[in-house]
VEXROPA-61389 format. One line per 5 residues: for each residue x, y, z of C-alpha. Coordinates in steps of 0.25 Angstrom, whole numbers. Example, Ala and Ser with C-alpha at 12.3 -4.5 7.8 and 13.67 -1.06 7.14 Angstrom:
BEGIN
49,-18,31 | 55,-4,29
# end
This chain:
BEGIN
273,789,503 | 285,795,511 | 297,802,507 | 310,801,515 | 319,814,518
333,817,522 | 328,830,526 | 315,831,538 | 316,845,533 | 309,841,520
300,831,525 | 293,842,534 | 291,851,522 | 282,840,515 | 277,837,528
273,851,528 | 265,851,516 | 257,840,518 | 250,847,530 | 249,860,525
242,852,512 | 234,845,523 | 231,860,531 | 227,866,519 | 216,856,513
202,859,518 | 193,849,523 | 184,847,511 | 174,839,508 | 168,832,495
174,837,480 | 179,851,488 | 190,843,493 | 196,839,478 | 195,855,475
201,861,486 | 211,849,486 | 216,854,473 | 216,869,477 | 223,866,489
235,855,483 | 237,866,473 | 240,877,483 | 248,868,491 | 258,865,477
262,880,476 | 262,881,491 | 277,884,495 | 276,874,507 | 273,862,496
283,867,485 | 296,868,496 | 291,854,500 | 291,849,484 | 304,857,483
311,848,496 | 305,836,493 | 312,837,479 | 324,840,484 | 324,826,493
323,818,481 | 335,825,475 | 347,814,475 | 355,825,486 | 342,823,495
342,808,493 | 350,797,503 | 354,789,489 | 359,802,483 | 374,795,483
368,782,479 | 359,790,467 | 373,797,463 | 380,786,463 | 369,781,452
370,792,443 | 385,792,443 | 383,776,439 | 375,780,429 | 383,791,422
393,784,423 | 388,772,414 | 382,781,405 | 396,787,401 | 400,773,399
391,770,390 | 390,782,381 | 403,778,378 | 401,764,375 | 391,766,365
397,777,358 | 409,767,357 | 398,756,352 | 392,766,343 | 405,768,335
409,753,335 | 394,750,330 | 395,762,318 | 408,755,313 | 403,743,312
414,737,324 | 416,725,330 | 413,728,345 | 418,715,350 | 432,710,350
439,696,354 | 437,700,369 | 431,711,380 | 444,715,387 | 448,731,389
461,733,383 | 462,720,374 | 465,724,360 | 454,712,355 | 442,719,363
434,725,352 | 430,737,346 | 422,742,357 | 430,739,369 | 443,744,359
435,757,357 | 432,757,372 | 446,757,376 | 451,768,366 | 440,778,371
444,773,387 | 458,780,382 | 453,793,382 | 440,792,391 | 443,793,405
428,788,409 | 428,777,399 | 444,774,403 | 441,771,417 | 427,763,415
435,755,407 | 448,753,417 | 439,751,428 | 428,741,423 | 432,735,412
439,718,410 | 432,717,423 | 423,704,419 | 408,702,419 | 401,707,431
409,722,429 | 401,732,423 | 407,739,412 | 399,740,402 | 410,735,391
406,722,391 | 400,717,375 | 387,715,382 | 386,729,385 | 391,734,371
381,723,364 | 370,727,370 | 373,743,370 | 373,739,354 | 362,732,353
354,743,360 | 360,754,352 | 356,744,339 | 341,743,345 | 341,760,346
347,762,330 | 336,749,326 | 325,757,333 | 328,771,327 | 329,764,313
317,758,315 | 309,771,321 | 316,779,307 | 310,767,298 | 296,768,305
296,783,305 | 299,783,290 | 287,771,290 | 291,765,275 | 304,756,274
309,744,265 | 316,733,271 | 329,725,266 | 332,710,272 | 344,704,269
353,690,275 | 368,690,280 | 375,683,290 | 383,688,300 | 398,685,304
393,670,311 | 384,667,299 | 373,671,304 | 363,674,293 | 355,688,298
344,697,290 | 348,711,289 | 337,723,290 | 335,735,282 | 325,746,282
325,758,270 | 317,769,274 | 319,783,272 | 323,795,282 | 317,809,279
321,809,263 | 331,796,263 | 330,784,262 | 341,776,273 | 342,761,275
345,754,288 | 349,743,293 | 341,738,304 | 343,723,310 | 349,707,308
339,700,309 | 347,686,312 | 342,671,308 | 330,676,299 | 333,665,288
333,666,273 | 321,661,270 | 309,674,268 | 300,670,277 | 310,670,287
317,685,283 | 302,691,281 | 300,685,298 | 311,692,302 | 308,704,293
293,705,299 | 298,702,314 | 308,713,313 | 296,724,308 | 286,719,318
296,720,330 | 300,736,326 | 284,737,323 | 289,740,308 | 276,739,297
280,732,285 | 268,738,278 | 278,751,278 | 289,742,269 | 287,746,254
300,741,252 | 309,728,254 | 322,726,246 | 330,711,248 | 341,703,239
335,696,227 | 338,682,236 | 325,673,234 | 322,673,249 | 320,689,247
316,691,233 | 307,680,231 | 292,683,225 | 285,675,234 | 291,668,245
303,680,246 | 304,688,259 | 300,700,248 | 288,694,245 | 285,691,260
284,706,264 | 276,708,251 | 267,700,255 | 265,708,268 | 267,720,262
264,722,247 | 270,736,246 | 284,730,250 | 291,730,237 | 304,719,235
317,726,228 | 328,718,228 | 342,723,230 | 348,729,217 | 361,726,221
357,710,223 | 349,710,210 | 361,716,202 | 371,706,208 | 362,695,205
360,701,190 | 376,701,188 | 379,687,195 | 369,681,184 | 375,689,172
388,685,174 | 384,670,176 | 377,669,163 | 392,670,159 | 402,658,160
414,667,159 | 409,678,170 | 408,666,179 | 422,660,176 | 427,673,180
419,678,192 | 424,661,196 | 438,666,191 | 437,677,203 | 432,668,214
442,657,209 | 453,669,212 | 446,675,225 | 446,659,231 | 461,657,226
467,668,233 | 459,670,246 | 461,652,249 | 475,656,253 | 479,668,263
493,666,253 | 487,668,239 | 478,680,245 | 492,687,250 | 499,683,238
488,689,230 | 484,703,238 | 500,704,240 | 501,705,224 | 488,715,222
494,723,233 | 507,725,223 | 499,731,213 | 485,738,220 | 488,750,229
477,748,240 | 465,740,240 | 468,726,236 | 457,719,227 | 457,704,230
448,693,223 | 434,693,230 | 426,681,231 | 413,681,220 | 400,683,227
387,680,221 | 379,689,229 | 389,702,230 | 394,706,216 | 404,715,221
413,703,225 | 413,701,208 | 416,714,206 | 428,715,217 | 434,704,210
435,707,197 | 441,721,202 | 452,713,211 | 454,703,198 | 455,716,189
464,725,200 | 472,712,203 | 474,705,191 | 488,705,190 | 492,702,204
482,690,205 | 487,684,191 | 501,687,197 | 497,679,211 | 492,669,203
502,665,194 | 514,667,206 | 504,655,215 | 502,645,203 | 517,647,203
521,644,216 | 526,631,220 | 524,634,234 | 509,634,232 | 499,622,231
497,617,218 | 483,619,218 | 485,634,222 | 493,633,210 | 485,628,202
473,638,205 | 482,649,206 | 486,644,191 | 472,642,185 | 466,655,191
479,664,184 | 477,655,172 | 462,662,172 | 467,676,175 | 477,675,163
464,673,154 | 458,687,145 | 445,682,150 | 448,686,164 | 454,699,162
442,702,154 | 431,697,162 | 437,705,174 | 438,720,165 | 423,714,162
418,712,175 | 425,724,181 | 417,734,170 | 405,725,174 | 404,725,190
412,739,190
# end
């Protein structure tokens, strides 16, 4: 192996001490060549010929000694440079992510006001960042091919990283603290597609904490098809499930059922994994069947999704309507909600908009059945429903209700 210098100087000093490490081993024979070899070698390292010839050949390999010191310069200063840039990119994506922001807008353009929150966030720092000011006037709206690092391919990816590194520490956190229970549940998204959120409980030192960890996207509603992705997700993060004394779902049939429910298929891998359904489901389920064992509680709860479905049909009757609560409330503005068989807040809102509201809706009411500029079928509806709020039964269904769900 040879080493090239810039210096001749250097080259004769380890020159040098190769023949005085040749002079100075013996001619040996048999096993007293290996001993004298090592006494010899060991000299030689603190010799003062082999240390000034260590020390030079050190000093060769240093970038001021090499002939692509400018080109290894030119390397680091890339490299710092890029590395600024993106300390502030993801501390702008980090701030975005926390808040639950948009990052995308209608477009990718610097200095278009329909850009998103992340190039908008870019722009307001470039205001008071001289480094960041001129990356941005010099590279950016330069097309695909420029370098800039601003484009939503760099940011989506920066964020999926970052989302990998948060997944990885929750999952070290839950495997450190070793027992967890497991919650599944099914939404769909903005584009209707139906996905399987994840959470873990487990506790932390003394408390308890519970994080969300992944949508798992397409699993189906059947059990079998939940209890798949459930077991794939575990196997991939090498998670045990024997370590799951607990599991906590809705009280739907795919989840609760005895037998064929996804409870009962983790059961059945795992017998310590005891089911306990959501309270807050099981209390809503419990008030929805008492107030249909009662004909007149569902006239009304129909009564407040006949009024919700009145006014929000027209964008006129709704401004006609919050225009008259706005006369009578100072702030917040309780407007009909529409009647939801899985959330009972939304019964309770409206029977608090009906009670707050009461005279402005009667009001709105009686001036549209009134109007002969409206339809006659608006007319008639806006008739029939005031004939209804004109009735004790409402007004003490409502006071009922309010006490009930308070």
């Amino acid at each position: 192996m040879s080493i090239a210098y810039k210096n001749t100087k250097d080259s004769q000093n380890v020159e040098k001490t190769d023949i005085a490490l040749e002079q100075e081993l013996p001619e040996c024979q048999g096993s007293q060549v290996n001993i004298q070899a090592d006494d010899i070698s060991s000299s030689h390292e603190q010799s003062k010929d082999h240390i000034e010839a260590v020390w030079k050949t050190a000093s060769c390999a240093k970038k001021a000694g090499r002939i692509d010191s400018e080109l290894a310069h030119e390397m680091d200063r890339h490299e710092h440079y890029w590395r600024s840039l993106l300390k502030r990119l993801i501390s702008v994506l980090k701030f975005v992510c926390e808040r639950g922001l948009a990052l995308r807008g209608d477009n990718e353009m610097i200095g278009s006001p329909n850009n998103g929150n992340y190039l908008g966030l870019l722009e307001l720092l470039a205001e008071y960042d001289n480094f960041l000011g001129q990356h941005i006037k010099n590279l950016a709206n330069r097309g695909s091919g420029q370098t800039n690092y601003l484009s939503s391919t760099v940011w989506e990816e920066l964020v999926r990283l970052m989302g990998n590194r948060v997944l990885n520490e929750i999952i070290s956190r839950l495997k450190l603290s070793k027992y967890y229970s497991v919650s599944l549940d099914s939404t769909a998204d903005e584009g209707h597609v139906d996905q399987l959120t994840l959470k873990f409980r487990y506790m932390e030192q003394d408390r308890p904490v519970e994080r969300f960890v992944k949508l798992l996207p397409n699993q189906g509603h059947k059990a079998e098809e939940m209890f798949r992705g459930l077991m794939n997700f575990l196997e991939d993060h090498d998670i045990d499930i024997q370590n799951c004394p607990g599991q906590f779902y809705d009280n739907a049939s795919a989840m609760s059922g005895r037998y064929n429910g996804l409870q009962a298929k983790v059961s059945a891998v795992n017998h310590h994994a005891t089911w306990i359904p959501c309270a807050g489901h099981s209390l809503n389920l419990v008030q929805i069947a008492v107030s249909e064992c009662c004909a007149s509680a569902v006239a009304f709860y129909d009564f407040l999704e006949a009024l919700y479905v009145f006014f929000t049909a027209s964008t006129n009757r709704y401004a006609l309507l919050t225009d008259s609560l706005k006369s009578v409330e100072s702030g917040w503005v309780h407007v009909p909600k529409r009647i939801s068989t899985t959330r009972w807040s939304c019964r309770s809102d409206s029977v608090k908009a009906l009670i707050v509201g009461y005279h402005p809706f009667r009001n709105t009411l009686q001036n549209i059945s009134e109007n002969e500029n409206k339809t006659p079928k608006a007319r008639s509806e806006a008739n029939g429903l005031h004939g209804k709020m004109c009735k004790l039964e409402t007004g003490i269904y409502a006071a009922f209700w309010k006490d009930i769900l308070a």
